[in-house]
C-alpha positions as CSV (number, residue, x, y, z in Angstrom):
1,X,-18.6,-61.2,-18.6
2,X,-15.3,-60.9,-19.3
3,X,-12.5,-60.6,-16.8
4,X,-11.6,-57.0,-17.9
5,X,-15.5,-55.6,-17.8
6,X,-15.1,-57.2,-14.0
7,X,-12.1,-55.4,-12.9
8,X,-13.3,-51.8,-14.2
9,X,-16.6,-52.3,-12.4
10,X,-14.6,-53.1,-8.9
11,X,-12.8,-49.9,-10.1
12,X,-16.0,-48.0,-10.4
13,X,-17.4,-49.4,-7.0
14,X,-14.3,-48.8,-4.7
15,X,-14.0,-45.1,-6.4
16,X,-18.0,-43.9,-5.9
17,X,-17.3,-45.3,-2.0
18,X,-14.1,-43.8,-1.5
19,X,-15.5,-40.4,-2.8
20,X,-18.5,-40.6,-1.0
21,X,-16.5,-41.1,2.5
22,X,-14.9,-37.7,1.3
23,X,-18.1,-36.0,1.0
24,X,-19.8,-37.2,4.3
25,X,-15.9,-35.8,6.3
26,X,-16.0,-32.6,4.4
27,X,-19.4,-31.9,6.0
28,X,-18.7,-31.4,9.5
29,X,-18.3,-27.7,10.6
30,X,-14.4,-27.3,12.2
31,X,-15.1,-23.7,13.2
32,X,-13.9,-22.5,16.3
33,X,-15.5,-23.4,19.7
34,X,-17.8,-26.1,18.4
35,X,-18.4,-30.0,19.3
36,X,-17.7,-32.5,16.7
37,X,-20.5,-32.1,13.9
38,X,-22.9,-29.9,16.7
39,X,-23.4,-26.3,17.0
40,X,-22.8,-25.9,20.3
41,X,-20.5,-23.0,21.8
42,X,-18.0,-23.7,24.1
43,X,-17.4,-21.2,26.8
44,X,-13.5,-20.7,27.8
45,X,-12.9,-20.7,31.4
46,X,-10.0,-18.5,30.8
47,X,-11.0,-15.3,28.3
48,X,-7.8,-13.2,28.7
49,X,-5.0,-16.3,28.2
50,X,-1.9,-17.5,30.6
51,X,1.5,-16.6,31.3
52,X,4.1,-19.0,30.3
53,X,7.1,-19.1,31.9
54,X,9.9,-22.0,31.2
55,X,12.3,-23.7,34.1
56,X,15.4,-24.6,32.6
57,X,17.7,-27.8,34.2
58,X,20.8,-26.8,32.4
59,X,19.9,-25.8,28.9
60,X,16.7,-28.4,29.1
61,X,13.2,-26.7,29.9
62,X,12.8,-29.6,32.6
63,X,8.9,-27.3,33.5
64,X,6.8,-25.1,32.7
65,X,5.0,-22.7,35.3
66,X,1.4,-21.1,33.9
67,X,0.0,-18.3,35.6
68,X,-2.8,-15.8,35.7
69,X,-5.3,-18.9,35.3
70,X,-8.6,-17.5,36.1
71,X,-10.7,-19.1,39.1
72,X,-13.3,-19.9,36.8
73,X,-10.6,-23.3,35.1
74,X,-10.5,-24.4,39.4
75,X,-10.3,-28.4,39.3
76,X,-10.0,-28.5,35.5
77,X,-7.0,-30.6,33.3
78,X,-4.3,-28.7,32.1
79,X,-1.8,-30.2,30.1
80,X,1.3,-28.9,28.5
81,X,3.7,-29.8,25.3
82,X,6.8,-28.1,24.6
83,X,8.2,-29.2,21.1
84,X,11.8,-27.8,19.5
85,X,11.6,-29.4,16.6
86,X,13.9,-32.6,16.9
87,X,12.0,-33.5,21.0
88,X,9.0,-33.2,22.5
89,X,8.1,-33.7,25.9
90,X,4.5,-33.6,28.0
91,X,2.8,-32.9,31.4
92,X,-0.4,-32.5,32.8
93,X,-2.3,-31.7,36.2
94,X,-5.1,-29.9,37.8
95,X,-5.9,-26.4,37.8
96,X,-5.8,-25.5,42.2
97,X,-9.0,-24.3,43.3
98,X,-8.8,-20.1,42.8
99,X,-6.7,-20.6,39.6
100,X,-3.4,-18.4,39.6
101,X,-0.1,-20.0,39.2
102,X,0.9,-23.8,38.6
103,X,4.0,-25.6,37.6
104,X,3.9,-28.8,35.1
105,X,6.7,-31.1,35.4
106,X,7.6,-32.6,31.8
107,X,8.4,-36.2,31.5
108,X,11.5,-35.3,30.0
109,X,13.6,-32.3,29.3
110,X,13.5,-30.6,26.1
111,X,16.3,-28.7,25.1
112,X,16.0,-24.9,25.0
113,X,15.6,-23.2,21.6
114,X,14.9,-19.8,20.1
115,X,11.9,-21.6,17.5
116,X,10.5,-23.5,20.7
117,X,6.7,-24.5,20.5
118,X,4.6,-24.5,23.6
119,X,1.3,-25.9,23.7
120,X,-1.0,-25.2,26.5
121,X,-4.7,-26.5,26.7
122,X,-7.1,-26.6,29.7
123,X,-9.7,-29.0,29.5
124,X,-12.9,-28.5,31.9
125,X,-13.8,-27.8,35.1
């Protein structure tokens, strides 16, 4: 075979498995409160949401306190990202037993900023 009918077949090959890689992603179900590929519901711990109240070190948000966690998150991960567009800055730590109130401590500040983002997300118990 000629060096021409070779490349075009490679061609065909790489585009039928690049395609097909498409096809098997596109498949999985991203609705909310699913696992993965599954079915299975996920259950929040907290129905009715947090309060989110920033702690400014100057004009940095330096933490962030959540409250009205319900008891039912005790012991679980929560974890919080406050992003103003040009920084971002994390923390984390356990939900106390009873829930309520808890305050993260970022790594960094962040400065303050009317189009801040803040990401909360409590993993568990």
């Amino acid at each position: 075979m000629r060096r021409t009918t070779w490349i075009v077949l490679g061609a065909i090959a790489a585009a039928a498995m690049v395609s097909s890689a498409y096809g098997y992603a596109a498949s999985h179900n991203v609705g909310t409160k699913t696992l993965g590929g599954t079915n299975a519901s996920v259950a929040p711990c907290d129905a009715d949401g947090v309060t989110i109240v920033h702690n400014l070190s100057g004009s940095n948000v330096a933490s962030v306190t959540i409250a009205s966690i319900a008891s039912a998150c005790a012991n679980a991960s929560l974890s919080v990202n406050v992003n103003n567009g040009s920084a971002n800055s994390s923390g984390s730590g356990a939900v106390p037993a009873g829930g309520g109130s808890m305050t993260v401590t970022l790594a960094s500040g962040v400065a303050a900023d009317d189009g801040m983002e803040t990401d909360v997300s409590i993993s568990g118990p």
